[in-house]
LOVO-648604 format. One record per residue: residue number from 1; residue in one letter; x, y, z of N, C-alpha, C, CB in turn. Coordinates in Angstrom, 1 decimal, always signed. Glycine has a CB too. Layout:
# residues N
ATOM     i   aa     n_c1     n_c2     n_c3    ca_c1    ca_c2    ca_c3     c_c1     c_c2     c_c3    cb_c1    cb_c2    cb_c3
ATOM   NUM    a        X        Y        Z        X        Y        Z        X        Y        Z        X        Y        Z
...
//
This chain:
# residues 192
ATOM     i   aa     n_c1     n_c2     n_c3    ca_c1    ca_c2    ca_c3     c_c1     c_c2     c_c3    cb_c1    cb_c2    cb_c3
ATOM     1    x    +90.8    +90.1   +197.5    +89.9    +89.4   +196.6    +89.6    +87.9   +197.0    +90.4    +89.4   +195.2
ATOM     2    x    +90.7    +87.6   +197.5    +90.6    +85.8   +198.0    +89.3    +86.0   +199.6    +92.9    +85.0   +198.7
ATOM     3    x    +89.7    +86.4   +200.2    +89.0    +87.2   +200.8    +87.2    +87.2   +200.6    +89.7    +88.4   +200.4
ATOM     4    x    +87.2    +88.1   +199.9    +85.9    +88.4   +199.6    +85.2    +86.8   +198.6    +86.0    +90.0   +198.8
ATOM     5    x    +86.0    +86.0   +197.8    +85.4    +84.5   +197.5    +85.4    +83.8   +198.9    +86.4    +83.6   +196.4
ATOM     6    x    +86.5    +83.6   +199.8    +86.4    +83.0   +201.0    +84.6    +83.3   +201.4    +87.7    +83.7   +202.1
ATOM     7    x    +84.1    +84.6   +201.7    +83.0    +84.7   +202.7    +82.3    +84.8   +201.5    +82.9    +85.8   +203.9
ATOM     8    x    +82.4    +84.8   +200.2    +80.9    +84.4   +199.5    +80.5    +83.2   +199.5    +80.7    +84.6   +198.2
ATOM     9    x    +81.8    +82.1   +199.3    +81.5    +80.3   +199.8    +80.9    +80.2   +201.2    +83.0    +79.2   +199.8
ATOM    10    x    +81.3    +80.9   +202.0    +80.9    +80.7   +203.6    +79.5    +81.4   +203.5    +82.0    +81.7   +204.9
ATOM    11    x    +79.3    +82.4   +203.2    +77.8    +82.8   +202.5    +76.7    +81.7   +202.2    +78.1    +83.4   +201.1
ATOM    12    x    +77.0    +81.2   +201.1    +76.2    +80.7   +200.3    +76.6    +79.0   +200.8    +76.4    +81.3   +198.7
ATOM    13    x    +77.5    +78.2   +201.9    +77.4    +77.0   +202.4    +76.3    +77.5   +203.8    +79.1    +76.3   +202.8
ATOM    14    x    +76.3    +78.3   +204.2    +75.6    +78.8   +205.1    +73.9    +78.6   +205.0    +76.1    +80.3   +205.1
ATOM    15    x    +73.4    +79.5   +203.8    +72.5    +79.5   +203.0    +72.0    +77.7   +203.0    +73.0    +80.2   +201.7
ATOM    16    x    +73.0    +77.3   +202.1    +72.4    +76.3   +201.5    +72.1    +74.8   +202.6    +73.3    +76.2   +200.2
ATOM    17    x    +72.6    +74.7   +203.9    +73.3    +74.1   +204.6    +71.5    +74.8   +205.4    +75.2    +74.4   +205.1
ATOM    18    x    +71.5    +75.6   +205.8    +70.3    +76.1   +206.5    +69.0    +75.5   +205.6    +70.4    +77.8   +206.7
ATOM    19    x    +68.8    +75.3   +204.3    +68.4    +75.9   +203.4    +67.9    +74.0   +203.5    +69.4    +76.9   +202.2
ATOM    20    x    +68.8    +73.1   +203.9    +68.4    +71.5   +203.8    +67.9    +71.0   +205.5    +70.0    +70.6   +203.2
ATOM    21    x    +68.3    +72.3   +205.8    +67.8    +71.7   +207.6    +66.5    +72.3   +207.4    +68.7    +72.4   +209.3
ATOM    22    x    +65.8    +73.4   +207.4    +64.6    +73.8   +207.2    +64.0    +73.0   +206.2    +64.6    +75.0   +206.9
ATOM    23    x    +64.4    +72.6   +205.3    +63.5    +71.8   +204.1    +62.9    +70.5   +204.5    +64.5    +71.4   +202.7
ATOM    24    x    +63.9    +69.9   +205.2    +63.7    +68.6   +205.9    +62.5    +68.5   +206.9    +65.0    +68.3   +206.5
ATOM    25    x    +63.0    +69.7   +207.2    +61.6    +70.0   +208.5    +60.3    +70.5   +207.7    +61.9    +71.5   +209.9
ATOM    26    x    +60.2    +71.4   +207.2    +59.1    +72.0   +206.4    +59.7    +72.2   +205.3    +58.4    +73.2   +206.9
ATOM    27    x    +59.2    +71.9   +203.8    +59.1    +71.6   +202.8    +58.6    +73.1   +202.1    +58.1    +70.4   +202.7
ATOM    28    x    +57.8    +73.4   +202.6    +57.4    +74.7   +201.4    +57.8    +75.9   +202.8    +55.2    +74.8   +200.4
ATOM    29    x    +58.7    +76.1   +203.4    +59.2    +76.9   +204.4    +59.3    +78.1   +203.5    +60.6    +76.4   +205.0
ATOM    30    x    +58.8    +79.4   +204.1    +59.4    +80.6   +203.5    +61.0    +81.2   +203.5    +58.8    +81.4   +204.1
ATOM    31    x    +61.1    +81.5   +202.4    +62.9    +82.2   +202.5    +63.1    +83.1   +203.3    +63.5    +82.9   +201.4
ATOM    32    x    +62.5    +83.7   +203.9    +62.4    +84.2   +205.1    +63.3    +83.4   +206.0    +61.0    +84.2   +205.6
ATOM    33    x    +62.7    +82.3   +206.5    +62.9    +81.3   +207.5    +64.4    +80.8   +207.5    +61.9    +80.0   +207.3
ATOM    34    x    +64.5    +80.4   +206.3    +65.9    +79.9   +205.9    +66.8    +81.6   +205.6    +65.7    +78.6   +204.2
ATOM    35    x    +67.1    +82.1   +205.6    +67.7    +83.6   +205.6    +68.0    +83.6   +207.0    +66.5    +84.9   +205.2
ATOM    36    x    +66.8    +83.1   +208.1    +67.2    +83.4   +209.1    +68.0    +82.5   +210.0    +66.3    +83.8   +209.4
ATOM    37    x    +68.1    +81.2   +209.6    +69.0    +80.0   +209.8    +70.2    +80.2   +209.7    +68.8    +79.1   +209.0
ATOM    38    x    +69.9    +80.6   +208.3    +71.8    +80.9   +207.4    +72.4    +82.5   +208.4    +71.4    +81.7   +204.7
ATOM    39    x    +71.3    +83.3   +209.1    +72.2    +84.3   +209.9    +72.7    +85.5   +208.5    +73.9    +83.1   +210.7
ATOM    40    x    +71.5    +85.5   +207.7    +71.5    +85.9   +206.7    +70.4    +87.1   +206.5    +71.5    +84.8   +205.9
ATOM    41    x    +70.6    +88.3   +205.6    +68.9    +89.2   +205.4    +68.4    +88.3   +204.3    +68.8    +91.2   +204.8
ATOM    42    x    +67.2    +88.6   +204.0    +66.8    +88.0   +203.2    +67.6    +88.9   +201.9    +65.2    +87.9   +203.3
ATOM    43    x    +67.4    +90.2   +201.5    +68.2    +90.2   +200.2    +69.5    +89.9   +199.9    +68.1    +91.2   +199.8
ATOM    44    x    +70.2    +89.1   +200.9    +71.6    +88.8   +200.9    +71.3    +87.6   +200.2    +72.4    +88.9   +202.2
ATOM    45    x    +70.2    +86.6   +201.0    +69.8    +85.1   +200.3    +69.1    +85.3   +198.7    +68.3    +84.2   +201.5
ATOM    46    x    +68.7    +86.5   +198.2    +68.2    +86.6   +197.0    +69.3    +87.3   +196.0    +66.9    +87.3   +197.2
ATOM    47    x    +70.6    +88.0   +196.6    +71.4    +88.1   +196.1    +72.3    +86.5   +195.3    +72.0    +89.0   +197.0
ATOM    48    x    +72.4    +85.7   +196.5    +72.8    +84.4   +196.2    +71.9    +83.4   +194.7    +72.5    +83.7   +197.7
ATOM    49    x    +70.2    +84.0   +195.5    +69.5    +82.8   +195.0    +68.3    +83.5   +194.7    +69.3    +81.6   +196.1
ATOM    50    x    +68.4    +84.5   +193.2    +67.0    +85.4   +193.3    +65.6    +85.1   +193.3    +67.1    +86.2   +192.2
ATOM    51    x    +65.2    +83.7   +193.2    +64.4    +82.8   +193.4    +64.3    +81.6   +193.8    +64.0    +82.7   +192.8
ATOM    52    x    +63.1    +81.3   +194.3    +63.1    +79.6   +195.5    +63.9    +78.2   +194.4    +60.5    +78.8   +196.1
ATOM    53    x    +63.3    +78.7   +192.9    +64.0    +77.6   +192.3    +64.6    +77.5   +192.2    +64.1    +77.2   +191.7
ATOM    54    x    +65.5    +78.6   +192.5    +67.0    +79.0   +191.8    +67.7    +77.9   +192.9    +67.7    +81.0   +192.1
ATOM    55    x    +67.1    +78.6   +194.6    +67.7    +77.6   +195.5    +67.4    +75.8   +195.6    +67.4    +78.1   +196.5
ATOM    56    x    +66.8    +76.2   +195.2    +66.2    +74.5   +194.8    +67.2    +73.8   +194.4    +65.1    +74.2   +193.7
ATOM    57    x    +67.0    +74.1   +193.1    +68.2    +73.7   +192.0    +69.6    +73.6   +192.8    +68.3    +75.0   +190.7
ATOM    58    x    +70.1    +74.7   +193.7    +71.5    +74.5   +194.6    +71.5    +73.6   +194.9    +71.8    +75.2   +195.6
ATOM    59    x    +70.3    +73.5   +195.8    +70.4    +72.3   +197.0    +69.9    +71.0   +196.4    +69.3    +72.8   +198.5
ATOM    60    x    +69.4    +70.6   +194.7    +69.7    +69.6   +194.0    +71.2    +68.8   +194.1    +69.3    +70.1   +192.8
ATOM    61    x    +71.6    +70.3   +193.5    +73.4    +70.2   +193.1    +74.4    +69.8   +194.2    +74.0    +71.7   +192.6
ATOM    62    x    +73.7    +70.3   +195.5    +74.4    +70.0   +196.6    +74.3    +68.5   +197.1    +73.9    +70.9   +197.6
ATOM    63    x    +72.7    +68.1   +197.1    +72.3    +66.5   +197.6    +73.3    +65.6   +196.7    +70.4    +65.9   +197.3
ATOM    64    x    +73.6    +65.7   +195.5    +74.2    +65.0   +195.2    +76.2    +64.7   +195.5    +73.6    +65.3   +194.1
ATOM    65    x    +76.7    +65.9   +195.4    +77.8    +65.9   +195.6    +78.1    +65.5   +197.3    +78.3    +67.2   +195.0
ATOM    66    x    +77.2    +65.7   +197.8    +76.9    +65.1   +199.5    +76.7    +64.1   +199.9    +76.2    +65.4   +200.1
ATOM    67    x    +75.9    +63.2   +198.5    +76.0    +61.9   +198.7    +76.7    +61.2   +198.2    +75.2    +61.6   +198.5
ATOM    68    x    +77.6    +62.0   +197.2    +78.9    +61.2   +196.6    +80.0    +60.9   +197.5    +79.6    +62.1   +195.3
ATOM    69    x    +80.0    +62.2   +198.4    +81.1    +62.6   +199.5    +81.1    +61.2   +200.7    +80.6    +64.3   +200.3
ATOM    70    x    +79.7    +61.2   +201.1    +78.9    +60.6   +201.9    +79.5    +59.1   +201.9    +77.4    +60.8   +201.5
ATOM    71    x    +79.6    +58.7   +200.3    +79.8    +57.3   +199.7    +81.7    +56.8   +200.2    +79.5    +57.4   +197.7
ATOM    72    x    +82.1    +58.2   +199.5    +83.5    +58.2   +199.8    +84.3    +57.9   +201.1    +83.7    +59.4   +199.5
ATOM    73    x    +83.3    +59.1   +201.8    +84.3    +59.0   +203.4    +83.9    +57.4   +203.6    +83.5    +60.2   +205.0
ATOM    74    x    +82.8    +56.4   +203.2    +83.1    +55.4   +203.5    +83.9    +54.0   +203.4    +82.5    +55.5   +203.3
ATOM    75    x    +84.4    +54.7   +202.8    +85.7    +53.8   +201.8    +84.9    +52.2   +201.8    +87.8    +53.6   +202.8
ATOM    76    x    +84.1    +52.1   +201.0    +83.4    +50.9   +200.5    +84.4    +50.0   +200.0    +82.4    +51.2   +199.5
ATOM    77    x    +85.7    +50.3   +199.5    +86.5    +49.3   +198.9    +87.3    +48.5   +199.8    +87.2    +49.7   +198.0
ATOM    78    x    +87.3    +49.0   +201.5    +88.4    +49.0   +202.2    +87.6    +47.5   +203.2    +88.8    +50.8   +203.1
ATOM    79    x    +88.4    +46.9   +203.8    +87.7    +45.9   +205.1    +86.9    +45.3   +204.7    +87.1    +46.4   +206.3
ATOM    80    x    +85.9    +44.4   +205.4    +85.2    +43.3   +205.4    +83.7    +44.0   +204.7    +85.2    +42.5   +207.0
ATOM    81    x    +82.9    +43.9   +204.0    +81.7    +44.2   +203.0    +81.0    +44.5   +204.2    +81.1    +42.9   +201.9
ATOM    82    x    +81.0    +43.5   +205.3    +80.3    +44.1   +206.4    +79.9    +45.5   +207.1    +80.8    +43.7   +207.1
ATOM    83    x    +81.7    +45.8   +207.5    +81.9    +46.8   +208.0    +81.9    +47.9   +206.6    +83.2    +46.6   +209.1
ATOM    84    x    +81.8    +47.9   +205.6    +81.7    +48.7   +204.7    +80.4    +49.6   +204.7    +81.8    +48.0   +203.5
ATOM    85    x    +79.7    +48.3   +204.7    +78.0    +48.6   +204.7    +77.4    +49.3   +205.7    +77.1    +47.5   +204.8
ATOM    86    x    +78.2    +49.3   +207.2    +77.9    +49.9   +208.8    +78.5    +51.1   +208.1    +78.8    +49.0   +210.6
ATOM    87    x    +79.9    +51.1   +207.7    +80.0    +52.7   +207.0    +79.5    +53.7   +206.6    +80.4    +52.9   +206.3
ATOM    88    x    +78.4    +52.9   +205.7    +77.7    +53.5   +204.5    +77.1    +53.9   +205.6    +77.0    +52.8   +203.2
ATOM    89    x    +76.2    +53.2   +206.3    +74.6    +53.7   +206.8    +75.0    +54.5   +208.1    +73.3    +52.3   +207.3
ATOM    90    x    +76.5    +54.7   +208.7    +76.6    +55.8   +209.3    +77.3    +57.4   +208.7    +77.2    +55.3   +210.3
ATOM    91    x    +77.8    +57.2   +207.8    +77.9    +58.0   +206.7    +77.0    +58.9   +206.2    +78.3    +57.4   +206.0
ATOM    92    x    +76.0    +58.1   +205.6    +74.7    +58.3   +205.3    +74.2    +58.9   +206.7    +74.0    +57.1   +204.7
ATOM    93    x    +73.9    +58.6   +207.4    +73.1    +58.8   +208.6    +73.7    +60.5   +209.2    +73.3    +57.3   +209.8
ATOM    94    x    +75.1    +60.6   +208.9    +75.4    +62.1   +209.1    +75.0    +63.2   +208.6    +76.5    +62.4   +208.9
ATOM    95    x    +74.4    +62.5   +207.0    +73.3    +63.6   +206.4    +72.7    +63.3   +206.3    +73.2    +64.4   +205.5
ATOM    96    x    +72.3    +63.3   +208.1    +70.5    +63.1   +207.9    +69.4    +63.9   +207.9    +69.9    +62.4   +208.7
ATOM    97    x    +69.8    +65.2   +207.7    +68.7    +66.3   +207.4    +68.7    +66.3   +205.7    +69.2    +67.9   +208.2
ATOM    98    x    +69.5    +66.4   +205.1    +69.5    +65.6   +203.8    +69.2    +64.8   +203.4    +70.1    +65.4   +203.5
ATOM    99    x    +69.1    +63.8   +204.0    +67.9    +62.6   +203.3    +67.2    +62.2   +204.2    +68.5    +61.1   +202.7
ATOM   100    x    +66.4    +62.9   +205.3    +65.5    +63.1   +205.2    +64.7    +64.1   +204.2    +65.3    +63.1   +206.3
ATOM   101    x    +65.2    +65.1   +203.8    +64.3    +65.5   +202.8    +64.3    +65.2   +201.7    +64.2    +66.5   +202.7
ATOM   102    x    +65.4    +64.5   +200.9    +65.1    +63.4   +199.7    +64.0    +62.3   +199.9    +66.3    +62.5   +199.6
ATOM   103    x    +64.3    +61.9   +200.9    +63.7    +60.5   +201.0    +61.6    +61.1   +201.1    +64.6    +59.4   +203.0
ATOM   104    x    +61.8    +62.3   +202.1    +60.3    +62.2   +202.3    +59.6    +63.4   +201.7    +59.9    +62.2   +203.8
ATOM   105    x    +60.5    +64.7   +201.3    +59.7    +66.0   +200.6    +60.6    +66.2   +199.4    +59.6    +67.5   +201.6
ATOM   106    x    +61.6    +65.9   +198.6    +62.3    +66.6   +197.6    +61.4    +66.3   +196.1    +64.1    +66.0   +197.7
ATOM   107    x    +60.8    +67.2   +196.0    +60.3    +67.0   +194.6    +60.9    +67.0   +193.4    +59.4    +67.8   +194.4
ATOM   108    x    +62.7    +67.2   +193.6    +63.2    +66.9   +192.5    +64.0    +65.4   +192.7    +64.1    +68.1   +192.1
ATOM   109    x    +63.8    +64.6   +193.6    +64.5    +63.5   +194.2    +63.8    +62.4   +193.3    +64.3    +63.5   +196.0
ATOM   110    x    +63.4    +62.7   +191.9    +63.3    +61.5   +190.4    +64.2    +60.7   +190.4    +63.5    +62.1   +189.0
ATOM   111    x    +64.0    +59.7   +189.6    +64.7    +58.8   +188.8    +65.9    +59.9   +187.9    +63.4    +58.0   +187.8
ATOM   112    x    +65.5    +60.9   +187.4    +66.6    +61.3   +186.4    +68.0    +61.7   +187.9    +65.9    +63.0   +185.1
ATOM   113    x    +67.2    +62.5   +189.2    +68.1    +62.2   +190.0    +69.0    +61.9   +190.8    +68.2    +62.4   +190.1
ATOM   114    x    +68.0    +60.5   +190.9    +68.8    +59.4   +191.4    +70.0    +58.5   +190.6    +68.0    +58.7   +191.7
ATOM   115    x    +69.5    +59.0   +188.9    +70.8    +58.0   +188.3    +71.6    +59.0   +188.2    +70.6    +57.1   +186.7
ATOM   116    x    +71.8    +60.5   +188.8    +73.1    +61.1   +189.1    +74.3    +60.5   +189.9    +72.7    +62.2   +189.6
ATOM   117    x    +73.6    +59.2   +190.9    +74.3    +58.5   +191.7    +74.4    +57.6   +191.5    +74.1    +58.4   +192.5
ATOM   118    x    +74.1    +57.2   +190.0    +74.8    +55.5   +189.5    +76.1    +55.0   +190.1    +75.2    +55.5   +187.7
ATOM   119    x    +77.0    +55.8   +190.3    +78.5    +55.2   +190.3    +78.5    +54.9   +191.6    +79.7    +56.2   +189.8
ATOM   120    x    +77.8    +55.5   +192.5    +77.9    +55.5   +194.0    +77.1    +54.1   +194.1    +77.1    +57.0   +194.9
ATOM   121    x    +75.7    +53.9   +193.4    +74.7    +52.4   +193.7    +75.9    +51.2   +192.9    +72.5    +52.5   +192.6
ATOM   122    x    +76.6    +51.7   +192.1    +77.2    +50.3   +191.6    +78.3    +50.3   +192.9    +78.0    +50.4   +189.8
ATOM   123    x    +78.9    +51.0   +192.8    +79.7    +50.6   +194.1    +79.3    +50.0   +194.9    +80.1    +51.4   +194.8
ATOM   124    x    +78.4    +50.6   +195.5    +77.6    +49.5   +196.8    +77.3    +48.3   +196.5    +76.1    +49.8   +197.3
ATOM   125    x    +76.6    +48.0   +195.3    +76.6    +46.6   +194.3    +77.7    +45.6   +194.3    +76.7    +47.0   +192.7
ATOM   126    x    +78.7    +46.3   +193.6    +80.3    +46.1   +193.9    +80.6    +45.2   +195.0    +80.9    +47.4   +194.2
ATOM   127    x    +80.7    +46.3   +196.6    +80.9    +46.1   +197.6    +79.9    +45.0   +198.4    +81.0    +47.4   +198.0
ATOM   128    x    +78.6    +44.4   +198.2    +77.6    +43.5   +198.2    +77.8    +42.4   +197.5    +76.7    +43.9   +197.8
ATOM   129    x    +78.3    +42.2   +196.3    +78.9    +41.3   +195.4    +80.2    +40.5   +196.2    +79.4    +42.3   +194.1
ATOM   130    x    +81.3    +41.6   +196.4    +82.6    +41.2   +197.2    +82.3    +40.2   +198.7    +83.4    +42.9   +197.7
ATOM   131    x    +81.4    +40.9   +199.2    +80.6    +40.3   +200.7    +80.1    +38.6   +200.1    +78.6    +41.6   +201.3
ATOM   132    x    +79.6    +38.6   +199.5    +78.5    +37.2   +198.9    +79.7    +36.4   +198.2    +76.9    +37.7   +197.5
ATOM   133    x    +80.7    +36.7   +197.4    +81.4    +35.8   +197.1    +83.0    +35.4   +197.9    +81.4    +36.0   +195.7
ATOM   134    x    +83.3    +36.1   +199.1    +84.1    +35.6   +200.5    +83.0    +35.0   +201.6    +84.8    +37.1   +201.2
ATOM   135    x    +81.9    +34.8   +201.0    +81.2    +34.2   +202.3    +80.5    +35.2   +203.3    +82.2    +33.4   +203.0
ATOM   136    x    +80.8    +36.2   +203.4    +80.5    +37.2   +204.2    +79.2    +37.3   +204.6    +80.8    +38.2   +203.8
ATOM   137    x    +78.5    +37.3   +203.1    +76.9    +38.1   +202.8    +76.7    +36.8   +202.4    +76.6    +39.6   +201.4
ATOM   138    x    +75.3    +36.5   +202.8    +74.0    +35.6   +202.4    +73.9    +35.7   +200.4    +72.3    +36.5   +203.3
ATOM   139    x    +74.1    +34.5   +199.9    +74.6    +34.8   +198.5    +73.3    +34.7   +198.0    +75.8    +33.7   +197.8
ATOM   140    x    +72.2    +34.2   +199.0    +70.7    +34.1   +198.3    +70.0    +35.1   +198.0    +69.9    +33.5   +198.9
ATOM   141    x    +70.1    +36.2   +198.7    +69.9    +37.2   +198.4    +70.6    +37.9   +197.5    +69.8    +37.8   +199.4
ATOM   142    x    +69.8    +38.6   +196.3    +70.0    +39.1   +195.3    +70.3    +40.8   +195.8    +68.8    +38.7   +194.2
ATOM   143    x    +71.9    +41.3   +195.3    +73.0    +42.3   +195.1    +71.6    +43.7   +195.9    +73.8    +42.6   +192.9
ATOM   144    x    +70.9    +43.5   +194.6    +70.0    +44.7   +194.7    +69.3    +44.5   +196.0    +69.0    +44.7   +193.5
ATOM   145    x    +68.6    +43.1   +196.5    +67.5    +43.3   +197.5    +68.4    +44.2   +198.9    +66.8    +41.6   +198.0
ATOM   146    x    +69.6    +43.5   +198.6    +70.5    +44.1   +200.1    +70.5    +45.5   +199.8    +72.3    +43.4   +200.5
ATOM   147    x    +70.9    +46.4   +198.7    +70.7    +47.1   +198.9    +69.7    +48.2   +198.8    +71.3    +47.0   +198.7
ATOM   148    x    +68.8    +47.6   +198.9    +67.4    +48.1   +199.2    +66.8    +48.0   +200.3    +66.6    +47.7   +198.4
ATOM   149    x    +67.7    +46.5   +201.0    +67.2    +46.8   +202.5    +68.1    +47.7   +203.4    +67.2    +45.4   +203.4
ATOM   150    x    +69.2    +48.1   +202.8    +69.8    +49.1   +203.6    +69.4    +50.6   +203.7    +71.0    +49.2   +203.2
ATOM   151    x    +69.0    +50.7   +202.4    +68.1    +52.2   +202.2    +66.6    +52.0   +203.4    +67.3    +52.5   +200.0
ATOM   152    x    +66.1    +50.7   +203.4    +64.9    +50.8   +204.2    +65.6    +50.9   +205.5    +63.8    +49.6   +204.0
ATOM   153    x    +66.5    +50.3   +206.0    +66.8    +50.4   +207.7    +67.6    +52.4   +207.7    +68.4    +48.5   +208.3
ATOM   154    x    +67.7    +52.9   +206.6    +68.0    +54.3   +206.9    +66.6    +54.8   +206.9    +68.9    +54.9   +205.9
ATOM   155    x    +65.6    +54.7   +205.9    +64.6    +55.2   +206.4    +64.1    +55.0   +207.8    +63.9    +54.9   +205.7
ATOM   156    x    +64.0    +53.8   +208.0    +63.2    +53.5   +208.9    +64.1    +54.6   +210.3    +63.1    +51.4   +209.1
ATOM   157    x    +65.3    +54.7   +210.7    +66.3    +54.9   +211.3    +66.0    +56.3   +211.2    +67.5    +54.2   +210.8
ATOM   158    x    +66.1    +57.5   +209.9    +65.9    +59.1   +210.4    +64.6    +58.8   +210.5    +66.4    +60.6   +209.4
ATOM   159    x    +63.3    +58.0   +210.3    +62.4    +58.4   +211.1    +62.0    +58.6   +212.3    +61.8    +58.0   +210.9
ATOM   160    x    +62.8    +58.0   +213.0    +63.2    +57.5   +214.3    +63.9    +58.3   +214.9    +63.8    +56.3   +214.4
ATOM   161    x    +65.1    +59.1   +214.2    +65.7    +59.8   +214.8    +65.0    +61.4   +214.7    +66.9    +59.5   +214.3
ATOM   162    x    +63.6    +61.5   +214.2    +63.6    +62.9   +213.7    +62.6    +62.7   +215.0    +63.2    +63.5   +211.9
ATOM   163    x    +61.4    +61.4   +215.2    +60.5    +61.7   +216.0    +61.1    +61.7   +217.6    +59.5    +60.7   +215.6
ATOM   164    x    +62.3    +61.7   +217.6    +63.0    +61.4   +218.7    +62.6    +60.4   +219.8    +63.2    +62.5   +219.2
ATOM   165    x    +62.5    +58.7   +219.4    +62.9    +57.9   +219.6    +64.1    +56.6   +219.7    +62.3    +57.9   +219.3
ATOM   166    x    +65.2    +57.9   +218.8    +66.2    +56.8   +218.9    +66.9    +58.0   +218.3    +66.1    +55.2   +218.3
ATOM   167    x    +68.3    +57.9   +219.1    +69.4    +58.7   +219.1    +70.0    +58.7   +217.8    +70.3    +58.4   +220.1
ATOM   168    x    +71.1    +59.3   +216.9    +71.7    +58.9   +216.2    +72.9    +57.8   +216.1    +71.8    +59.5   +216.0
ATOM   169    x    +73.2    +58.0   +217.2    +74.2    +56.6   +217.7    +73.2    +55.3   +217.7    +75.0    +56.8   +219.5
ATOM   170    x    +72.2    +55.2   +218.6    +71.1    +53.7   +218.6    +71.0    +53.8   +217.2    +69.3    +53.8   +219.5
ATOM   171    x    +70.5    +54.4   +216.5    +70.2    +54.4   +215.0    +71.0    +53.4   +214.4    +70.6    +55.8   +214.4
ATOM   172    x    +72.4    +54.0   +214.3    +72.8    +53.2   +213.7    +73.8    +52.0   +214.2    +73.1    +53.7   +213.0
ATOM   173    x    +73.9    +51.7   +215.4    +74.0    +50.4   +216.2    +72.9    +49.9   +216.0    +74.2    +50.5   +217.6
ATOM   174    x    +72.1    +50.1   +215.7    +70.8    +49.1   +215.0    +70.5    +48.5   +214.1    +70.0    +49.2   +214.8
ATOM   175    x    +70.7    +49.5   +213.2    +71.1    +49.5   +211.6    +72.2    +48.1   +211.8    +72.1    +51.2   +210.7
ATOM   176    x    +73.2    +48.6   +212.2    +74.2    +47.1   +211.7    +73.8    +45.8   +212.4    +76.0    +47.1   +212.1
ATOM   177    x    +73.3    +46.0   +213.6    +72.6    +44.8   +214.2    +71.5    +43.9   +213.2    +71.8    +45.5   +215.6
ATOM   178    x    +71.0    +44.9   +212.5    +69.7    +44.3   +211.6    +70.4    +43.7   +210.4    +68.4    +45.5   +211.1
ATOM   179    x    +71.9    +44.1   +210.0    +72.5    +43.7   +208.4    +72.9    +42.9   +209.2    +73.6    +44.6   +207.1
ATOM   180    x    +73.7    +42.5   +210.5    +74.7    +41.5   +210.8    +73.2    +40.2   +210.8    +75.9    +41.9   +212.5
ATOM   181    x    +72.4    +40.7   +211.6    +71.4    +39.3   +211.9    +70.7    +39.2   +210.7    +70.2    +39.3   +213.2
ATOM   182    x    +70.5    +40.4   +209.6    +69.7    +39.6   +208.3    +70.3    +39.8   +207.4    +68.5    +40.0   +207.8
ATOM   183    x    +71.2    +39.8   +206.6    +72.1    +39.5   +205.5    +72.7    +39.1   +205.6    +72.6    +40.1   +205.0
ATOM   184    x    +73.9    +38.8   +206.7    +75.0    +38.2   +206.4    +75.3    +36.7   +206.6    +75.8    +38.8   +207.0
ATOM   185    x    +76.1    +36.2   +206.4    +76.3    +35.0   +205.9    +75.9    +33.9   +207.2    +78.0    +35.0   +205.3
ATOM   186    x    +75.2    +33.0   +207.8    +75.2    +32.4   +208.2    +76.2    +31.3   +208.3    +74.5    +32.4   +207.8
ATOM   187    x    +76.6    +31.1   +210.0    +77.5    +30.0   +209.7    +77.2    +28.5   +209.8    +78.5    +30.3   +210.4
ATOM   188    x    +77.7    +27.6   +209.1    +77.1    +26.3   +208.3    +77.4    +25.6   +209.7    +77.9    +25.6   +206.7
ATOM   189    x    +77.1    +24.6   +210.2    +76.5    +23.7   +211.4    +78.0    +22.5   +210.8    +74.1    +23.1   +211.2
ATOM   190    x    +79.1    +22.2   +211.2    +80.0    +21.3   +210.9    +79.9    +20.3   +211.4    +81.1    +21.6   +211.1
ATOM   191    x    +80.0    +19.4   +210.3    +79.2    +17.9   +210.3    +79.7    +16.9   +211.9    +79.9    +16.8   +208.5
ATOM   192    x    +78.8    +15.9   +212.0    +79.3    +15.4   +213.4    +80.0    +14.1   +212.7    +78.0    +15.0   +214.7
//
């Protein structure tokens, strides 16, 4: 019995894991397509997921707990706000078939499901806050803008990586190149 749950999770991470690489690439992809990713028949993927919304809805349930995970492995509370933030955006950047399709096709990727990730944006807040009052982070810049320019240097970054102009490693050796030279703290010129 353990057994047979073992390969229905392997099943259906299979599925759903195929199911965000195809999406990312084509958006209204046939289940067909993704069936055939996952190494799956199609009535095995409709046993899982008897309709596209059904899978939808998974792979809702999935972006999120992936981006919680995502937050986690970064240990945002740990080291210099700096290197927290290079965390994040290579963390993030590991699911980047995943947010590329948040970011550019997920039609459920709302406001109602983005504040599923309140605790994850305060953290970063948090961890931005910590940077700006050790000196680290540029204190003129307001909590939010930085973290809004980090979401833009990830966009900008899987665009880059999808049109294959820049590797995922350059990606994000760039990314921190752009927070180290535009956010962070300037150092003050000591008087003569």
């Amino acid at each position: 019995m353990a057994d047979e749950r073992g390969a229905r999770a392997r099943t259906r991470r299979a599925i759903l894991d195929a199911a965000i690489r195809r999406l990312a690439d084509t958006p209204n992809c046939a289940l067909s397509e993704i069936a055939d990713d996952a190494g799956v028949g199609r009535t095995t993927l409709h046993r899982y997921f008897p309709e596209r919304a059904d899978l939808i809805d998974a792979v809702r349930v999935e972006s999120v707990e992936r981006m919680r995970a995502a937050t986690a492995r970064a240990r945002l509370g740990e080291g210099s706000a700096l290197e927290a933030l290079e965390r994040l955006a290579s963390s993030y950047l590991d699911e980047g078939d995943l947010l590329t399709y948040l970011f550019f096709h997920a039609e459920f990727a709302d406001e109602a499901f983005w504040e599923q990730l309140e605790h994850e944006d305060e953290t970063l807040i948090t961890t931005i806050t910590r940077g700006q009052a050790s000196g680290e982070l540029d204190a003129s810049f307001r909590p939010d803008w930085i973290s809004n320019v980090l979401f833009s240097l990830l966009y900008s970054a899987l665009s880059s990586v999808r049109e294959g102009t820049l590797t995922r490693g350059e990606a994000s050796r760039l990314i921190g190149a752009t927070l180290r030279g535009g956010v962070a703290a300037r150092p003050t010129a000591s008087p003569r």
